[in-house]
N, C-alpha and C positions, 0 to 999 in steps of 0.2 A: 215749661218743659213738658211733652210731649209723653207721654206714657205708651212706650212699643210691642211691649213684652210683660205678659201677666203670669204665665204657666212658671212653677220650680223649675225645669230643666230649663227653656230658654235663657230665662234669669241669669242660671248657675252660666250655662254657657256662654254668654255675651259677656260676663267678668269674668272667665277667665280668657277669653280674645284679650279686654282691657290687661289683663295683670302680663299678657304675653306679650301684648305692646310695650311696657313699663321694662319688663325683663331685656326685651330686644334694645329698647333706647339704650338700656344701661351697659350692655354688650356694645353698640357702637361708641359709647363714649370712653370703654374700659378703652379697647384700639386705639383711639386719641390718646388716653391717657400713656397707654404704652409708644403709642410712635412719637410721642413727644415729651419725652422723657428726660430728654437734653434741655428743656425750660421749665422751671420748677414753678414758676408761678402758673404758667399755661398747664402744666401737667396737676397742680393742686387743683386750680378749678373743673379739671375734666375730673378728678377723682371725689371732689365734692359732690359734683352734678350728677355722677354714677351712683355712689351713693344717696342719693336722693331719691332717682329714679325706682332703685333696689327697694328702698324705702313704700314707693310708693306700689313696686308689684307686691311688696308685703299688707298691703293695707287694702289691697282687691283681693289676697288671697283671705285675708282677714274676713273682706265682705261676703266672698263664697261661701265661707262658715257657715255666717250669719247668714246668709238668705234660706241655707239648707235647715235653719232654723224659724223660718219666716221671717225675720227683721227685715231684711233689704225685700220692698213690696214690687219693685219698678225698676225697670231703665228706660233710658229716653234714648240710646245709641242701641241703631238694626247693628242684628251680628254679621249682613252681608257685609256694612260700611265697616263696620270693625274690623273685620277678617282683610278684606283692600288694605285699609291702612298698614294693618303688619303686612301684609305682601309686600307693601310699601317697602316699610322700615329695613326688612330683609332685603330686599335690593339693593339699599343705600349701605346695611352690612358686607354683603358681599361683594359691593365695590371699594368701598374703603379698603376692606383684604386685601383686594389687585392693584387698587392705587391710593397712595396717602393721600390728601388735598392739602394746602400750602394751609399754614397755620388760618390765614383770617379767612381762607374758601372753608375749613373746619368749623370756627366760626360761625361764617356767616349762615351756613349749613344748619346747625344747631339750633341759632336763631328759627329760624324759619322751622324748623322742626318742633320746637319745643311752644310757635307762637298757633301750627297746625294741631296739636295732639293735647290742646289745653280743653277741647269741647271732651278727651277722652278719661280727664283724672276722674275719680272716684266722685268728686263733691258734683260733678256735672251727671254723670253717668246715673248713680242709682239714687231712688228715693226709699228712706227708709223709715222703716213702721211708727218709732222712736222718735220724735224731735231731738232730745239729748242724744242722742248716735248720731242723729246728720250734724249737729256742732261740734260734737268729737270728732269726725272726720274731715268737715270743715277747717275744724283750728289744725288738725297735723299737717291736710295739707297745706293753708297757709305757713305754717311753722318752715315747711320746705321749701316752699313752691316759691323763692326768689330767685332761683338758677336762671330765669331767662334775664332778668336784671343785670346778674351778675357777666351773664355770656354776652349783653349789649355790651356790658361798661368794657369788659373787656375788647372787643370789637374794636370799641372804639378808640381805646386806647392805643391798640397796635396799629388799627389805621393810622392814627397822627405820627405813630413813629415811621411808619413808610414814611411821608409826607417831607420826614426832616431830609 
């Protein structure tokens, strides 16, 4: 990993781009969960994966803290490529608003999102002063970080029911 950013304010600023990306996924997946309301299983797992996400812009604002204390030394993600990416995610917000997408285009969408914004979780992003804090943050986000598993099996699942 790459060391971008050594000054406290870049620092600070590049997580909190990362904790706004987290925020934003977890806002398109709230949408999911609400326009598909009418399938309980499809709407647990969007409410799982929101919650996760939530989870995880807790745990950059966490690291904000901490850097403003010196722990977090490093990031390896520029905050131009950061700032893109939520541009991103807000586009795909504000489409979803104007149009649902069919359950496994939501899906397959996700997927693909959640396989792009993996270079942007916490355990990727910063390095910190502590060994024991990078395995703390390590183990949470593993503890969470199955949602893209869960959003394949799912996938997959509904695709074989088209199929029938």
């Amino acid at each position: 990993m790459s060391k971008i950013s050594s000054t406290p304010l870049d620092i600070v600023g590049i997580l909190q781009v990362c904790r706004d990306i987290e925020v934003c996924c977890a806002e398109i997946y709230r949408v999911y969960e609400e326009r598909f309301a009418d399938d309980a299983e499809l709407q647990t797992l969007w409410a799982k994966t929101r919650a996760e996400e939530e989870n995880h812009a807790r745990q950059f604002a966490l690291a904000i803290n901490m850097r403003r204390e010196g722990v977090v030394v490093s990031t390896s993600i520029d905050k131009v490529k950061a700032t893109v990416v939520l541009a991103m995610l807000k586009s795909i917000y504000d489409g979803i608003l104007l149009h649902t997408p069919t359950r496994l285009d939501a899906l397959r969408s996700a997927i693909k999102l959640e396989e792009k914004l993996a270079a942007f979780h916490l355990e990727a992003v910063a390095s910190f002063q502590d060994d024991s804090l990078r395995k703390m943050f390590q183990s949470m986000m593993r503890a969470d970080n199955l949602h893209l598993k869960a959003l394949e099996d799912m996938f997959k699942l509904r695709l074989g029911d088209e199929d029938r």
